[in-house]
N, C-alpha and C positions, 0 to 999 in steps of 0.2 A: 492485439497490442498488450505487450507487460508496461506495467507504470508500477515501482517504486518510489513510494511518496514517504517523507513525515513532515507535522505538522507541528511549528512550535509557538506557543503565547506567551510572550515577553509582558513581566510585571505583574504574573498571579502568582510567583512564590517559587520555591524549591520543588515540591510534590507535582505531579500532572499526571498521577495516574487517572482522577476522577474527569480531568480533561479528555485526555485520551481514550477512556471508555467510554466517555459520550459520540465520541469520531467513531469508534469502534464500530457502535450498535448501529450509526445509519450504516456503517460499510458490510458488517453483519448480514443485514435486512436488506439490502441493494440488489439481493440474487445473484452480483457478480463473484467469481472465484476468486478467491483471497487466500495470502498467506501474511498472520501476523509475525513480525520477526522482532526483537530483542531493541530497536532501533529504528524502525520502519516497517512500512504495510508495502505488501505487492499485491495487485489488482492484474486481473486478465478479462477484455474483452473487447470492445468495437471502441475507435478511435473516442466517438461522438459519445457513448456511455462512460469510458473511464474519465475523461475529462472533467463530464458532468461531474461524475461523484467526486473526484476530487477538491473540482472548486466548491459543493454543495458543505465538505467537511472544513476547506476552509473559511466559506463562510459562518459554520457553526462556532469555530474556533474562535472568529473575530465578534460571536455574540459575548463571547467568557474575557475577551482581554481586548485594549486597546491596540494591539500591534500583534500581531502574528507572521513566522518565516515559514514560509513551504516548501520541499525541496523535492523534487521531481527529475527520475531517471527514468528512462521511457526506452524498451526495446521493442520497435514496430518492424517486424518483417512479414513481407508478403503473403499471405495465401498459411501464414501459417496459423498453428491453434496448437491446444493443449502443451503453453511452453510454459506455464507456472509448476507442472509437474515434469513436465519433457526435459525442459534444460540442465534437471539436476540430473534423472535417468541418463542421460547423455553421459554425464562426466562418469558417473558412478561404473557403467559401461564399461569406459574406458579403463579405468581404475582394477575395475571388476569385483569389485567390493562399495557398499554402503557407506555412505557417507553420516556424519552426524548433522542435522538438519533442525531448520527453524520450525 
């Protein structure tokens, strides 16, 4: 499973970077494959582990702020794997040239 998440805390301010590097470090440290992107985090792995980590950072979030939005796009196909690096390989492929990348 890919899961494209972000996490947002309504009512700590303009800045979230030192929010969002605390999200970071557990997703970091979680051993699952990530890619941080400009806007959102993608995670790849088993239904039952990305979940977890997701809801683990948002409950991190809701130690920092009273209110937090999460927003989760989730591509689950069968039997597959290595698609946080596959999907881009795919297009680029097609392309036959390199893409610029998160």
């Amino acid at each position: 499973m890919l899961a494209s998440f972000s996490i947002v805390p309504i009512g700590v301010g303009e800045e979230l970077r030192e929010h969002v590097a605390k999200v970071l470090d557990v997703i970091d440290t979680s051993g699952l494959p990530y890619k941080l992107g400009a806007m959102q985090t993608t995670v790849e792995g088993e239904p039952h582990e990305v979940m977890a980590l997701i809801m683990t950072c948002h409950q991190l979030m809701l130690d920092d702020a009273s209110r937090v939005l999460t927003h989760i796009a989730i591509d689950d196909r069968k039997g597959a794997s290595g698609r946080l690096e596959g999907k881009v390989k795919d297009v680029e492929s097609v392309l036959g040239r390199k893409l610029s990348r998160e």
